[in-house]
C-alpha positions in Angstrom: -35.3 -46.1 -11.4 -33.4 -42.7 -12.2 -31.5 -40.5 -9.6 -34.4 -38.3 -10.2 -37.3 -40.4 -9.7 -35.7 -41.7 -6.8 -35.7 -38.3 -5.1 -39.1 -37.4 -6.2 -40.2 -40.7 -4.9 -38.8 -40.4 -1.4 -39.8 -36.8 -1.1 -43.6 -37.7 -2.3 -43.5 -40.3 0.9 -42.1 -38.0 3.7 -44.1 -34.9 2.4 -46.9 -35.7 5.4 -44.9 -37.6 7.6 -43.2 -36.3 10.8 -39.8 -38.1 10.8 -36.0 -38.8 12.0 -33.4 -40.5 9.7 -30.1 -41.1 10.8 -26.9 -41.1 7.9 -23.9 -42.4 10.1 -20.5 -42.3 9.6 -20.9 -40.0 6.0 -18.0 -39.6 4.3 -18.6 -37.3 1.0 -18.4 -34.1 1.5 -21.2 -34.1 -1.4 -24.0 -35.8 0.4 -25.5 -33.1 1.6 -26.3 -32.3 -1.8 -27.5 -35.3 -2.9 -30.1 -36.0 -0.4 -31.4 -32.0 0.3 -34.1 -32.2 -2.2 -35.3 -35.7 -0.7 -35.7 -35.1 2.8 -38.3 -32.6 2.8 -38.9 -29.8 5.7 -42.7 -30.1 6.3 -42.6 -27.8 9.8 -44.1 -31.2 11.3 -40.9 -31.4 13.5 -38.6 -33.8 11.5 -34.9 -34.5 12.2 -31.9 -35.6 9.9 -29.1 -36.9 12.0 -25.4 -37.3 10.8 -22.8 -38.4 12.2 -18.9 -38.4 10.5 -15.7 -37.6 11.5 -14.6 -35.3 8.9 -15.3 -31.7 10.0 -15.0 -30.8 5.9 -18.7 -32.6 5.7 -20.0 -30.5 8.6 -19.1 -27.5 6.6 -20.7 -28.6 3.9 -24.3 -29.4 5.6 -24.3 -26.1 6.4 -26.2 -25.1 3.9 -29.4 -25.5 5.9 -30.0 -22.3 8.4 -31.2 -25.2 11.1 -27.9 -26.6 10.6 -26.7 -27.8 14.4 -23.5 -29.1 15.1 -22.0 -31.2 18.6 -18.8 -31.9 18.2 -17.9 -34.8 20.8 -15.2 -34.1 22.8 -13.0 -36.9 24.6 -13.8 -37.6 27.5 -11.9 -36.7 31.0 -9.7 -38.7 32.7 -12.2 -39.4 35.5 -15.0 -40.2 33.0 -12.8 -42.7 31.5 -12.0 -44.4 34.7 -15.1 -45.0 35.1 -16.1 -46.2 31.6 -13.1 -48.4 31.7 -14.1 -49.7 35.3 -17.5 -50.9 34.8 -15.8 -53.0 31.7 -13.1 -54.2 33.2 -14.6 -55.4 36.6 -18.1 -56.4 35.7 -17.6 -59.7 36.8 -16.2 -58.4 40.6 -15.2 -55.8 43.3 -18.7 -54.5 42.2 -17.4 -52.6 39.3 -14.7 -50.5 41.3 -10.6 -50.8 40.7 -9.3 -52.3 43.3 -6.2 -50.2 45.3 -3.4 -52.6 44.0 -4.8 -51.7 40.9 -5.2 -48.4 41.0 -1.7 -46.8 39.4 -1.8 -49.5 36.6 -5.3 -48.8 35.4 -4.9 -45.1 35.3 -1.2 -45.3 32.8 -3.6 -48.0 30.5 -6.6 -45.6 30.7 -4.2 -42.4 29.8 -3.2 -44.8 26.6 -6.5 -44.6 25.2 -7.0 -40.4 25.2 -10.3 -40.5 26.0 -12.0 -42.5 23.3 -14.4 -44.3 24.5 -14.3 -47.2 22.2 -10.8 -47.8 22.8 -11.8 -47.7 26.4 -14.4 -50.3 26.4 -12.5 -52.1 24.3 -9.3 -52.6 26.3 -11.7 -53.0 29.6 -13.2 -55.9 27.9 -10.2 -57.6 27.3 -8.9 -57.1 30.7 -12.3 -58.0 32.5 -11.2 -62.1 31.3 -7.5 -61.8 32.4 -6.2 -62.2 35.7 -6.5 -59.2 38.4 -3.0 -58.6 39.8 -0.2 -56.3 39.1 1.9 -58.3 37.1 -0.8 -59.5 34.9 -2.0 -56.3 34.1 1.8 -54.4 34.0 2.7 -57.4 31.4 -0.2 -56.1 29.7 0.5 -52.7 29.0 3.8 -53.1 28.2 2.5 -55.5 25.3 -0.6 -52.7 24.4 -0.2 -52.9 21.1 0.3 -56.9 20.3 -2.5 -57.5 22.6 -5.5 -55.1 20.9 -4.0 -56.7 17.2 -5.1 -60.0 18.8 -8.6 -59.2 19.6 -11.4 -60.1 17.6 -13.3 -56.9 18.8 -11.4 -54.9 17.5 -12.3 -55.2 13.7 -14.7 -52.5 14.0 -11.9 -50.1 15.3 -9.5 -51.0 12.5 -11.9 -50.9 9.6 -13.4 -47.6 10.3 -9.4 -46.2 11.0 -9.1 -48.1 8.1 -11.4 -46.1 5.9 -10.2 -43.1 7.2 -7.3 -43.2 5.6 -8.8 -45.2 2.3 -11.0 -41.7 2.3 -7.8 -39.4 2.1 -6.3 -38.1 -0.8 -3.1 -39.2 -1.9 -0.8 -36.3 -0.7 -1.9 -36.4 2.7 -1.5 -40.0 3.0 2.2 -39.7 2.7 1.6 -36.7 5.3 -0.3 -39.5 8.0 1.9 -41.9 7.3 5.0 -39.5 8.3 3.8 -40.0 12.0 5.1 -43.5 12.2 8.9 -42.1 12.2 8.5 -40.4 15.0 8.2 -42.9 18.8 5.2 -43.7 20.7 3.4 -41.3 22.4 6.3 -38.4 21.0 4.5 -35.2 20.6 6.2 -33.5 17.8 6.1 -29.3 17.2 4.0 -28.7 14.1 6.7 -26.5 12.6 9.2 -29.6 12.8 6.8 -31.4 11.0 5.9 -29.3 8.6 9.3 -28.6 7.7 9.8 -32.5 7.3 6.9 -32.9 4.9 8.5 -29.9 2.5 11.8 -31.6 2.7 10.1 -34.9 1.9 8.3 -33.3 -1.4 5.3 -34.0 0.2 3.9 -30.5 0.0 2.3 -29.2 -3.5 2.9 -25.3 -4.9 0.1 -23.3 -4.7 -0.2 -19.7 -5.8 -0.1 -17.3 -3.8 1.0 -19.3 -0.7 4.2 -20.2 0.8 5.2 -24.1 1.2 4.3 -23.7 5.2 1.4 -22.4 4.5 -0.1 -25.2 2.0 1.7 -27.7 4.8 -0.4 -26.1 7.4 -3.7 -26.3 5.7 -2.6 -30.2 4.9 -2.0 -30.7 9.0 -5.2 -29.1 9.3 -7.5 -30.8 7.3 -5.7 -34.4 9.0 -6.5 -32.7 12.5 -10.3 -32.0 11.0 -10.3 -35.5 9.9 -9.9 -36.9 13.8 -6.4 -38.4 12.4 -4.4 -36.2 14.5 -4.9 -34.7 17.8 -3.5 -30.8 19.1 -1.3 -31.0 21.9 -0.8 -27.6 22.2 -1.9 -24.6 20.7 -0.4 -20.9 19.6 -1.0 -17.2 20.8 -2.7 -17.0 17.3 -4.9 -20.6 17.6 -2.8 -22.6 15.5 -1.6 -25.9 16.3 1.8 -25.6 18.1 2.3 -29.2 18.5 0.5 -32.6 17.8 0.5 -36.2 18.4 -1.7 -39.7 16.7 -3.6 -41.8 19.0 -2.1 -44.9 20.1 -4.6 -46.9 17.9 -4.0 -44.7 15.0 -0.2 -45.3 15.3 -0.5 -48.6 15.5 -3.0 -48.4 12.2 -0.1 -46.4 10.5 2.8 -48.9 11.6 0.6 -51.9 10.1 0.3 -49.8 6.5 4.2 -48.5 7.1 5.0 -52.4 7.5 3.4 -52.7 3.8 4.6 -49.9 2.0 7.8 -49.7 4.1 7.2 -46.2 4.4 9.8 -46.3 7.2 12.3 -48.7 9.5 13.2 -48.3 12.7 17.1 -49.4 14.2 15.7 -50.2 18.0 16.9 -53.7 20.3 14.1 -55.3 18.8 13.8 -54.6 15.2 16.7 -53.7 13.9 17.4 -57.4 12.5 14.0 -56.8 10.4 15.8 -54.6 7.8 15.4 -55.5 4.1 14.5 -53.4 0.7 14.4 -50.0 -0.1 14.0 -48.1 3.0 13.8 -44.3 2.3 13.4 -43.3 6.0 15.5 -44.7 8.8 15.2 -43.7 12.5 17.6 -45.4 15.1 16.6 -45.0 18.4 19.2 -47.4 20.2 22.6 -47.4 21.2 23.5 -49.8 18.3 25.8 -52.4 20.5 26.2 -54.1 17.3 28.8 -51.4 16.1 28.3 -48.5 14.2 29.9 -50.4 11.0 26.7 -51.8 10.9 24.8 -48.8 10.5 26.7 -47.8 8.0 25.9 -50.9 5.7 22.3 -50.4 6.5 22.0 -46.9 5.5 24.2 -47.9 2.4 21.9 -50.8 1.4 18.7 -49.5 2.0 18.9 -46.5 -0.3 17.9 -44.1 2.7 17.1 -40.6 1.7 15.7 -39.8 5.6 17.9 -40.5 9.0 16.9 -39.9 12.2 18.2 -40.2 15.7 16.3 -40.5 18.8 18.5 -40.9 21.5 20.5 -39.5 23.9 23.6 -42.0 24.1 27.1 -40.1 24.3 28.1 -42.6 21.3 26.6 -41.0 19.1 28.7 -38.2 18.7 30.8 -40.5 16.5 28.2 -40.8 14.1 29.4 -38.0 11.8 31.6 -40.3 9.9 28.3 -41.6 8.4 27.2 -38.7 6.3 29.9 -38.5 4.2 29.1 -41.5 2.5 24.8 -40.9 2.1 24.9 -38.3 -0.7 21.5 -38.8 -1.3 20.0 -37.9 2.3 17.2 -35.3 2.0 16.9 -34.9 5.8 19.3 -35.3 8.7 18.0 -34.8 11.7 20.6 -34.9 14.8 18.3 -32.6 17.2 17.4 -35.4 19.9 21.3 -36.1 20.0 23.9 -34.8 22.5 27.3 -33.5 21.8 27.7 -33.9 18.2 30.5 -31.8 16.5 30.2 -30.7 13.0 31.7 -32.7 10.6 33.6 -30.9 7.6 31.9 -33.6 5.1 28.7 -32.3 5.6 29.2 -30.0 2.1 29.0 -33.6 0.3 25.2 -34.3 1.1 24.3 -31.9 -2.1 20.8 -33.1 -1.8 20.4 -32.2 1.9 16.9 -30.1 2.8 16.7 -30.4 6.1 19.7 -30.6 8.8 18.9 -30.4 12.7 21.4 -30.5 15.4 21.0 -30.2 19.1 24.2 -29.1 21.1 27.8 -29.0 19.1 30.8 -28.8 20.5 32.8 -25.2 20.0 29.7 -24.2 17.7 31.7 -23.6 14.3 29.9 -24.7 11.6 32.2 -26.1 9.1 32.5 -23.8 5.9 31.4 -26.6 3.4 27.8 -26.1 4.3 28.4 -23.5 1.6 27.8 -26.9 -0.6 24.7 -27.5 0.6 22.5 -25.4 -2.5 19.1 -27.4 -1.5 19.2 -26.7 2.1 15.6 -25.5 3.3 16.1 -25.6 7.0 18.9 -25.5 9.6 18.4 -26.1 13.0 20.4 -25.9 15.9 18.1 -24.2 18.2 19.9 -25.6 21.4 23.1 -24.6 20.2 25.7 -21.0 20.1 26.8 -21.3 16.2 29.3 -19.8 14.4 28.4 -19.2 10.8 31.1 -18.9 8.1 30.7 -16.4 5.3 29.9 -19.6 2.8 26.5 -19.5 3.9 25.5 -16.6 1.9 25.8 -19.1 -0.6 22.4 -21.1 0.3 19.7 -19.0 -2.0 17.0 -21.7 -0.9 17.4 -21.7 3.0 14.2 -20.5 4.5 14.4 -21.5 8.1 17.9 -20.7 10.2 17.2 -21.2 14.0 19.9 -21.2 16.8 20.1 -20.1 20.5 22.9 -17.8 19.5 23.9 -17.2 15.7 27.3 -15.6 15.7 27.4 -12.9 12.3 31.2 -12.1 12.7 32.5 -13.8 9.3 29.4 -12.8 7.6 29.2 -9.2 7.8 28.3 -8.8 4.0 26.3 -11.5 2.1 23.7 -12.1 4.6 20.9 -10.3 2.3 21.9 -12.5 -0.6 20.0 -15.4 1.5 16.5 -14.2 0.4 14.3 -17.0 0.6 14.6 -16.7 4.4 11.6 -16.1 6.7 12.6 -17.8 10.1 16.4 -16.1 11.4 16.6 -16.7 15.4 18.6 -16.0 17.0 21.2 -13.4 15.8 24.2 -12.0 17.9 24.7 -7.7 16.8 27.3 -7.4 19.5 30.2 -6.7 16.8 32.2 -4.8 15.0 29.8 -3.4 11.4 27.0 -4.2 13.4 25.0 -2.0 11.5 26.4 -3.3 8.0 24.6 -6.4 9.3 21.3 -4.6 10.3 21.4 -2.8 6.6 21.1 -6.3 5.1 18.9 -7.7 6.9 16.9 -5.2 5.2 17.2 -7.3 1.9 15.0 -10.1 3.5 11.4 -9.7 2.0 10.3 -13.0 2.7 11.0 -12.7 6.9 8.2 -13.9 8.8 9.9 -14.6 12.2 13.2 -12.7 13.2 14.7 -12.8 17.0 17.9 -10.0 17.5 20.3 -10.0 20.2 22.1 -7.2 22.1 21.5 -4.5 19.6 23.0 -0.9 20.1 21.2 2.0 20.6 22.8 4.2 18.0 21.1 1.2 15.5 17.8 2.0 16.8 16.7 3.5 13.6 18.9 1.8 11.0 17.0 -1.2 12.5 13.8 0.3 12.2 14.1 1.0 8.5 15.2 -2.5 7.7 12.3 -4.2 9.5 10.1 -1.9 7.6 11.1 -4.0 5.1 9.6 -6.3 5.9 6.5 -6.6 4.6 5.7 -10.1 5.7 7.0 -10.0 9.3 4.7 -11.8 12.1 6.8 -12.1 14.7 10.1 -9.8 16.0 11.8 -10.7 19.3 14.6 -7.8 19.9 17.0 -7.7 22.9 18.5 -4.5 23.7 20.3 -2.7 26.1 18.5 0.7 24.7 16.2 1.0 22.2 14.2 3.2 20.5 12.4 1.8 17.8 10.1 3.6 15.6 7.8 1.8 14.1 7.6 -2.1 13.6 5.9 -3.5 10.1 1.8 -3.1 10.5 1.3 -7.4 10.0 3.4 -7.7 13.3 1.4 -10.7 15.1 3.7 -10.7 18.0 6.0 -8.5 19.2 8.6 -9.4 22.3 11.0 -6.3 23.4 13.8 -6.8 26.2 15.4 -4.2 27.2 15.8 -0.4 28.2 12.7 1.7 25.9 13.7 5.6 26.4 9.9 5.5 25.9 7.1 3.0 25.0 6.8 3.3 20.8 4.0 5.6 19.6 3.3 3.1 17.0 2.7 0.0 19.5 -1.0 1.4 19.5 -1.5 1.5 15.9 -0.4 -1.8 15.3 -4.3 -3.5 15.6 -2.8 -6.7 14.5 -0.7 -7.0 16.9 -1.9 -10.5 18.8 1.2 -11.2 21.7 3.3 -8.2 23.2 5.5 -9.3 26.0 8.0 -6.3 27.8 11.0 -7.1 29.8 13.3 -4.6 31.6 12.1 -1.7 29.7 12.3 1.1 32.9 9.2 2.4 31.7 8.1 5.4 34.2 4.6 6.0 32.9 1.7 3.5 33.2 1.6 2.0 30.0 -1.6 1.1 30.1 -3.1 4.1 28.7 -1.7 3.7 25.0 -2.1 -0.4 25.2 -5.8 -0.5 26.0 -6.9 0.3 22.1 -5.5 -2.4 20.4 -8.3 -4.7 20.1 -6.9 -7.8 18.9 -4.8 -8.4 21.5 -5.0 -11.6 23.4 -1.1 -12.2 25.4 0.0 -9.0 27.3 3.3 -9.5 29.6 5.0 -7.3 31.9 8.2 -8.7 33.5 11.5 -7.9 35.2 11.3 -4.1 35.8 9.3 -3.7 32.4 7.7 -0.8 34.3 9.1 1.2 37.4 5.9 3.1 38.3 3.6 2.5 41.3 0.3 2.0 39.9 -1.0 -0.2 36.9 -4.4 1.0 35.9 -7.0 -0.8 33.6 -9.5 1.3 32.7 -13.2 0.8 31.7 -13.3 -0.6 28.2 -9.8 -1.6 27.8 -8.1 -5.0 26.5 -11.7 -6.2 25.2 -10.1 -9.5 23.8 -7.3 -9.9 25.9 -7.1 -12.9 27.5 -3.8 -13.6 29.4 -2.2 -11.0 31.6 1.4 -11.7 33.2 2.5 -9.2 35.3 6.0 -10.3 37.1 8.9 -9.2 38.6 7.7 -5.1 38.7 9.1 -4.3 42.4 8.4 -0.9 42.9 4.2 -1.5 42.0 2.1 -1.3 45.1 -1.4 -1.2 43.3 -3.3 -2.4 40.2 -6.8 -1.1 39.5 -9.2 -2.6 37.3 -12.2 -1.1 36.6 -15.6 -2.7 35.9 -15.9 -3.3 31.9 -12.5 -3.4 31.4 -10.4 -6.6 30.8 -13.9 -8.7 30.0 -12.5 -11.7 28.6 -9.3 -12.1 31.1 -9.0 -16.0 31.3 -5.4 -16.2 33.0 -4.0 -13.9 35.1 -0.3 -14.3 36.7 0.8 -12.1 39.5 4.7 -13.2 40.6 7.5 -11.9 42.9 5.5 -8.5 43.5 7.2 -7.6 46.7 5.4 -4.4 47.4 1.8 -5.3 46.0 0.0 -5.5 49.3 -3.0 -6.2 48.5 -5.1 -8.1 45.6 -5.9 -6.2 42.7 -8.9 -3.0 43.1 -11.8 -4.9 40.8 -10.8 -8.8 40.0 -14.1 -9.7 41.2 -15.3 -7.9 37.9 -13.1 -10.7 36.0 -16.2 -12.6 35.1 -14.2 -14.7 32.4 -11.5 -15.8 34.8 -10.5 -19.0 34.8 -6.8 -19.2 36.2 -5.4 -17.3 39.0 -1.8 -17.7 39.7 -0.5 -15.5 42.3 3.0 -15.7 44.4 3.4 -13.6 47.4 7.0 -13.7 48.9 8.4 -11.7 51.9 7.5 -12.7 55.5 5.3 -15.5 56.3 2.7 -13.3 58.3 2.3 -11.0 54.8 1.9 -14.4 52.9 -0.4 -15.5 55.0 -2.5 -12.8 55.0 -2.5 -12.2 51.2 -3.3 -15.9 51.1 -6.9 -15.4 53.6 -7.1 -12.2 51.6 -7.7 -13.9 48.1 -9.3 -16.5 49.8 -12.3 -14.2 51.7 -12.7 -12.3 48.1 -13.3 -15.2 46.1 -14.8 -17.4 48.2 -17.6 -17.3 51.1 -16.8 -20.7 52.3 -13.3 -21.8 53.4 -12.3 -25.1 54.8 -8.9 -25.0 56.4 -6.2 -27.5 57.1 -2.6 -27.9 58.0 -2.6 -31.2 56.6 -1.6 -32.7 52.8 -4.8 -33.4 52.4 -7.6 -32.3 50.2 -10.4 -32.9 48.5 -9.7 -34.1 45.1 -13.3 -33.5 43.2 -13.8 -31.3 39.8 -15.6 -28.6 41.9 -13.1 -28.0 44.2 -10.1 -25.8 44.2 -6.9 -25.9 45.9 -4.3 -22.9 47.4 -1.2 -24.7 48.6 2.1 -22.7 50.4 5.2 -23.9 49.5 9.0 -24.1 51.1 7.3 -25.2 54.9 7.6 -28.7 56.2 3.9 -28.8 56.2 2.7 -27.2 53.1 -0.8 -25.2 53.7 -3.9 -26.3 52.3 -7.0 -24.7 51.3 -9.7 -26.6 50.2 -12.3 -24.5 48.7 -15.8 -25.6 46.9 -17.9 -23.5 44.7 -20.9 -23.2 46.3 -20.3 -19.5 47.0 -17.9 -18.7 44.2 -18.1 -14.7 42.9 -15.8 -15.3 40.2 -15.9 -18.8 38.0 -12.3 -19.8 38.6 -11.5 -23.3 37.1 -7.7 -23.2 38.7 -5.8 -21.2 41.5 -2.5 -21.3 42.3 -1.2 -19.6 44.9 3.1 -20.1 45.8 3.8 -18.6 49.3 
């Protein structure tokens, strides 16, 4: 029978029935459109069920206007205790963890991340073993060796096992990247990206830069349930990730086929042998750093890097010298580590990372390095030598402090760059330097430091410029500047404004604005409230000198974190009904003349986190403490003890810096405003 028939057939036979069919774990993102025209809508009531793990299929069944999606989430740590405790002690205590217990089974249950099946899994093995401490600490020290043992766990591995069958080939290499990195590390999503362009694991695409490509690759592995968010950014992208434990272990079993990648650790570092492209030592080699050396040199290693924080390791720049064929270097979990002045012989080098370096002078052969993509020394105060200029292909060039003073001229010849953080414009020809950073087209990210005030506008015609710029941090002591680039995402300004810019308002991309000492006199409020896109608003450390802060009806519509901090001369804050409507966070600190809680939070229907620190006298503390209390709540319970009740509907207010801290325990019986979390610091 034909494709056709066989539809025709199938829809002939469910045409008068009423009916449910359930498709589980569908992988094509074309079987929606081969089984449409089979499954018939009569209006009798019918159901089609799917289930998958790929969010690309759900897109693609929406097709149908009665489309309904539930995405399951994982579940709490409390609902996993007590999934994991009816497994693991179904045979006694009557299905409750014992107190002995109690500490160990909540670090094994935090292993599994709230997936269920890893949960009853791992219960069911430990519901045969023995019930003490030493039993089950034995046990989770030996996780992983211990679920590759159990039968159970087939199922587990062979669906894992087709999602990563299911993937196509350039994001294998992309999964399989996560096995370098140690267990439970959660890694920035930049760093990793950054990695994966190094590696040549990232495809050209037109009209989108390398990041971005990487991005929609990280993406699609996060949509697939292969990769979990951490964290995420101001503008909802993933700020940093991590794998599952049982995913890790599924990558470390293919790594150990394909040895993708080795790792130099007490325990495996004997187990070196072939080609190894990627090596990542994460010991204190007591076996001598001659022997690391032979490794690298033997294992053809294009990708090296170090883990650990052991003071030997600063020695390690004799290796480099020797590894001409390195593509990435990564030094940035390692202390103390000067820069070596072979560094200009690793000509194929795309990716170079440090963390702290001694005297900060970067070595002028770096000039050698032509490839270079990305150089990181974000912990460090750098010193960069005019021979720099010389690296056409550098995009990203991070540092806590980048000295300019040999590079005066030439820094405009470097035009592939979008990330430059952070550079130093106290010097001599600082505006030379601020004239070429107009040259940068490409900048996407750019953090100044201690700009003048006379290079207010110089400044402001450079980063016109930029076309492409997202996200500008500038520190000051005065500045006026006129208008930043209309894609500005996020916008940070420290420093004396003689006024706020009358182009902040116009800016409606604008996602993140933060002020810090700015000396504003007049309530900024006014020429903020219209930009409807933003989400982040921060006010801290004498960003404004006025009395009153005033939200009016209508204003911030989106917004939905408000810092206000360190403002000492405010003594009110009004906000009016209708305005700030989807406020989810707000953070009031070390407001020493703000008496009393703000005119109109109880019109904060949205709010979810109130974090509030009230310093001067006790007596004022402890009436700004009943105060937020008696507006929130109806019902108070209160205790001088350290205890509280520890339940998901209750909230807790607790003073700090006493010998007996105070405790409020609060329920929401009577709650006017739906507050998840309070903090309150006294």
């Amino acid at each position: 029978m034909d494709r056709g028939s066989l539809t025709e057939q199938v829809r002939n036979y469910l045409q008068q029935k009423r009916y449910i069919v359930v498709f589980d774990d569908v992988w094509s993102v074309h079987f929606w459109d081969d089984i449409e025209y089979a499954v018939i809508d009569n209006k009798s009531g019918s159901r089609i069920l799917i289930t998958t793990r790929n969010q690309n299929i759900v897109v693609s069944c929406k097709k149908s206007s009665f489309t309904e999606m539930l995405e399951l989430q994982p579940l709490t740590q409390e609902q996993s205790l007590e999934l994991f405790n009816k497994k693991a002690f179904k045979f006694d205590y009557d299905g409750c963890c014992p107190k002995e217990l109690t500490a160990i089974a909540n670090e094994i249950v935090q292993k599994c991340n709230g997936l269920p099946l890893a949960i009853v899994t791992i219960g069911g093995l430990l519901s045969t073993r023995e019930k003490t401490g030493f039993e089950w600490h034995r046990f989770r020290e030996n996780l992983s060796l211990e679920l590759k043992k159990d039968t159970n766990l087939i199922g587990i591995k062979e669906i894992l096992g087709l999602s990563y069958d299911d993937l196509p080939y350039y994001l294998k290499s992309c999964l399989l990247y996560f096995a370098i990195y140690p267990e439970d590390y959660v890694v920035r999503s930049k760093t990793l990206i950054r990695h994966w362009i190094a590696e040549g694991f990232v495809k050209e695409e037109r009209g989108k830069t390398l990041e971005e490509v990487a991005e929609e690759y990280l993406t699609e592995l996060i949509h697939r349930n292969l990769v979990q968010v951490s964290s995420l950014r101001y503008d909802g992208k993933v700020k940093r990730c991590r794998v599952h434990d049982l995913i890790r272990d599924m990558i470390l079993e293919i790594n150990e086929d394909l040895n993708f990648c080795k790792h130099i650790s007490d325990d495996e570092q004997s187990n070196l042998s072939g080609i190894v492209r990627r090596l990542l030592v994460t010991t204190e080699l007591r076996t001598g750093l001659d022997d690391l050396n032979l490794h690298i040199e033997r294992l053809h290693v294009r990708s090296l890097f170090f883990f650990s924080n052991d003071l030997s390791f600063m020695h390690f720049w004799r290796i480099p010298k020797k590894f001409r064929l390195l593509k990435v270097l990564d030094y940035e979990h390692q202390r103390l580590v000067p820069p070596p002045h072979e560094v200009g012989s690793l000509i194929h080098l795309k990716y170079l990372s440090f963390n702290y370096i001694i005297n900060g002078k970067i070595p002028k052969s770096i000039g050698m390095l032509l490839n270079l993509e990305t150089f990181d020394a974000r912990h460090a105060v750098i010193e960069l030598p005019k021979e720099i200029s010389k690296l056409r292909k550098l995009r990203h060039l991070i540092s806590h402090r980048i000295s300019l003073i040999h590079l005066k001229k030439g820094i405009g010849e470097m035009t592939s760059l979008q990330t430059f953080r952070n550079v130093d414009l106290n010097m001599d020809g600082a505006a030379e330097v601020i004239k070429e950073l107009g040259k940068l087209k490409q900048m996407r990210d750019l953090g100044l430091l201690n700009v003048n005030e006379e290079d207010g506008s110089i400044l402001s015609s450079s980063i016109n410029e930029m076309k492409h710029l997202e996200k500008l941090n500038v520190q000051s002591i005065c500045l006026d500047l006129i208008s930043p680039p209309t894609m500005l995402r996020k916008l940070s300004l420290v420093g004396r404004l003689k006024k706020l810019p009358k182009s902040i308002p116009e800016h409606q991309n604008l996602v993140v604005l933060r002020l810090k000492r700015s000396y504003l006199s007049e309530d900024p409020m006014q020429s903020l409230k219209s930009l409807q896109h933003l989400l982040i608003l921060s006010l801290t450390h004498k960003a404004f000198e006025g009395l009153s802060l005033h939200f009016e009806d209508g204003g911030f519509e989106k917004l939905k974190e408000l810092y206000v901090e360190g403002l000492s001369e405010l003594r009110v804050i009004i906000i009016e009904r209708g305005a700030l409507p989807s406020l989810k966070k707000l953070q009031l600190l070390s407001l020493f003349n703000l008496k009393n809680l703000p005119k109109g939070i109880l019109h904060l229907e949205k709010l979810e986190v109130l974090n509030v620190q009230v310093s001067g006298r006790a007596s004022t503390s402890h009436a700004m403490a009943i105060q937020i209390l008696h507006r929130l709540f109806n019902c108070i319970t209160y205790s001088n003890t350290h205890n509280y009740i520890s339940k998901r509907n209750v909230l807790r207010v607790e003073g700090k810096g006493r010998k007996c801290p105070r405790v409020a325990t609060l329920t929401h019986k009577s709650v006017s405003v739906g507050l998840k979390n309070m903090y309150m610091i006294m």
